[in-house]
Structure formats: C-alpha cells, structure tokens
C-alpha positions in Angstrom: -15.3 -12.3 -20.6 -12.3 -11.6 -18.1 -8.8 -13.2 -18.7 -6.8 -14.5 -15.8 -3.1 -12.6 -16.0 -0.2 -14.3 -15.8 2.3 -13.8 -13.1 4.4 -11.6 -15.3 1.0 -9.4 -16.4 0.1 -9.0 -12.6 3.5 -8.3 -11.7 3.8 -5.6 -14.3 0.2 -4.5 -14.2 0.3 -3.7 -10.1 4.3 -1.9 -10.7 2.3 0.2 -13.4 3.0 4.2 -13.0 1.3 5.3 -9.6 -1.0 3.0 -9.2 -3.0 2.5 -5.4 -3.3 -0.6 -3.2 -6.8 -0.4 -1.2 -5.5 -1.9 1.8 -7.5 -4.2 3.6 -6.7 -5.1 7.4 -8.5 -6.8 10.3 -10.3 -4.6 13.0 -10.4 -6.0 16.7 -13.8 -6.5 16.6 -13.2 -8.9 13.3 -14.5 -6.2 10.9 -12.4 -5.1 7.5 -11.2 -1.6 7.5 -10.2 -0.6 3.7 -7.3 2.3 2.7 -5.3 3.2 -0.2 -1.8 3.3 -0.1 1.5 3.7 -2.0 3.2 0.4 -2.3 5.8 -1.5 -4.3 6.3 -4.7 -5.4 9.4 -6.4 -4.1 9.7 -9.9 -5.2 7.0 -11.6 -3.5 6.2 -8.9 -1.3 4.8 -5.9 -1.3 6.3 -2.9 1.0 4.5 0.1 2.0 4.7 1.8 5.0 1.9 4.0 7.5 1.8 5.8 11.2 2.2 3.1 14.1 -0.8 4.5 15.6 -2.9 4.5 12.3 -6.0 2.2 12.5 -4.2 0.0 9.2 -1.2 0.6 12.0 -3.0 -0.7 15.2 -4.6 -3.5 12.7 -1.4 -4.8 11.8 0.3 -5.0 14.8 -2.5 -7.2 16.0 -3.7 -9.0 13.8 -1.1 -9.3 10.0 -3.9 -10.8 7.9 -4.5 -8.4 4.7 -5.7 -8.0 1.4 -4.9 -5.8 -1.2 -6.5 -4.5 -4.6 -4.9 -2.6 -7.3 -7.3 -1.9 -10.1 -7.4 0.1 -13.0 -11.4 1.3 -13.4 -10.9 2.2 -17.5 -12.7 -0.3 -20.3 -12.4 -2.8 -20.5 -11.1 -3.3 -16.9 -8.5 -5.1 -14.7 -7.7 -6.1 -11.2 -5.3 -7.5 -9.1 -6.2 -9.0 -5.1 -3.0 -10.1 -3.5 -3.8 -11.8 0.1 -0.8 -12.5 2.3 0.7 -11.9 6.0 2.6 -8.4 7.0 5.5 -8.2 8.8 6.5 -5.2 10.3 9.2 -3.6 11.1 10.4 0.0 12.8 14.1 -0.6 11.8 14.7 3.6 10.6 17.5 2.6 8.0 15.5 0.6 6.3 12.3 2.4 6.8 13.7 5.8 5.0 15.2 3.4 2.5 11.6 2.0 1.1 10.0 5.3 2.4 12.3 7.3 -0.2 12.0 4.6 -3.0 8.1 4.7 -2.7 7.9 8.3 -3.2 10.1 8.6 -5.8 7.3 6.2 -7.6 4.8 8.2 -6.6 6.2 12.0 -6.1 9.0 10.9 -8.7 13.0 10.9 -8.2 13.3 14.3 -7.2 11.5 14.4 -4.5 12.5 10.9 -3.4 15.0 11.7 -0.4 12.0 14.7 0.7 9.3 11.5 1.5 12.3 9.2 2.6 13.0 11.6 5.2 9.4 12.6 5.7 8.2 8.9 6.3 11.4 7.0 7.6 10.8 8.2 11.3 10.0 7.1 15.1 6.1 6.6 15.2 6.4 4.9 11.0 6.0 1.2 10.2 7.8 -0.5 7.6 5.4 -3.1 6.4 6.3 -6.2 4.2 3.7 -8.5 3.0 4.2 -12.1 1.6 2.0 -12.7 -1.1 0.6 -15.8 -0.4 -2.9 -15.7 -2.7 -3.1 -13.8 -6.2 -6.5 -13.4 -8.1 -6.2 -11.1 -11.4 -8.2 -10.7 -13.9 -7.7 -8.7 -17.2 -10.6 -7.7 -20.0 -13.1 -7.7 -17.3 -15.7 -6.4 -19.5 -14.7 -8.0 -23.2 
C-alpha cells in the first residue's frame, strides 16, 4: 500500500541525484504535451529552463498552467506530481545563473559554467514554477 511523503521526503526525494521532471504544458488546441527536463528545486518553485520557440516554450508563453512528475520506476516505487503556474523570464544574468547551477546537477561542477554558457542565451527561457498542488506517494507497491 503507498505512503503519502511528507514535505521534507518530497522535497528531498525530487532534489535526489539527476533525477527528470516530465514536463507537462498546455497545447493551443487544449491538449497535454509531456517532456523531460532538468530542474531544481528552489524553495517553492521549481526552475528549469528550454528554447523560446520549443513547443514546452510556445506552451508556456501562452498558456503557464503545468504539471510535473519526478518518479523513480525501482521496487517498491515512488512519485512526486507538482502542479503550479510558470513564470518566465529572458533576463540573461539570471538565466546563465540557473542555467550553470542546473547542469552542474546534472553534468556535475565541472562542467557547470560550459551549460551556463551553453543555455543562458537570447532565444532561452528561464522558467520558475510556483508549486501550488503536491501529490507524492512512496512504497507504491508494499
């Protein structure tokens, strides 16, 4: 039977290694489109960032209504949905800031400037969602 996490499991459980977010954002039409990203947890937001002209890019500027699931598909199972409203912002400072600090959890320190300077360009978005909605569950299949 699956445990709800506490706000300190969910918070440690989604900053866990390198961990993916499957990104869920709001098509025009209405429809979900779904992709993974590299994320961090800041606070009560999560920050990520993606290609202005990207779908998850287009999607956001229109419409800031995601979801986002971090799971980990081992026995016996866990997952974290965090719902909330982006924010975006093309601010290049800040953007190489969270752009280096994400792929230094991902890539690791050393290469941490090399993605910050990669992905804190014109034509990035700096994204910051407010986590308004937090379903986790732990033990799924105990």
């Amino acid at each position: 039977m699956a445990h709800k996490m506490t706000d300190d499991e969910w918070r440690a459980f989604v900053s866990d290694g390198t961990r993916t977010a499957k990104l869920c954002t709001v098509r025009a039409d209405g429809s979900p489109h779904v992709a993974p990203i590299w994320f961090l947890l800041d606070g009560d937001e999560v920050v990520f960032n993606t290609g202005k002209e990207t779908v998850k890019g287009r999607n956001l500027a229109r419409d800031g209504r995601v979801a986002l699931c971090v799971d980990d598909d081992r026995p016996p199972f866990a997952y974290v949905v965090l719902q909330g409203r982006a924010r975006i912002s093309e601010d290049l400072g800040e953007l190489r800031h969270w752009a280096a600090r994400i792929g230094a959890r991902y890539m690791g320190e050393e290469r941490a400037e090399e993605f910050g300077a990669r992905n804190g360009v014109p034509g990035e978005l700096l994204v910051h969602v407010t986590v308004d909605k937090v379903l986790a569950q732990k033990a799924v299949a105990d």
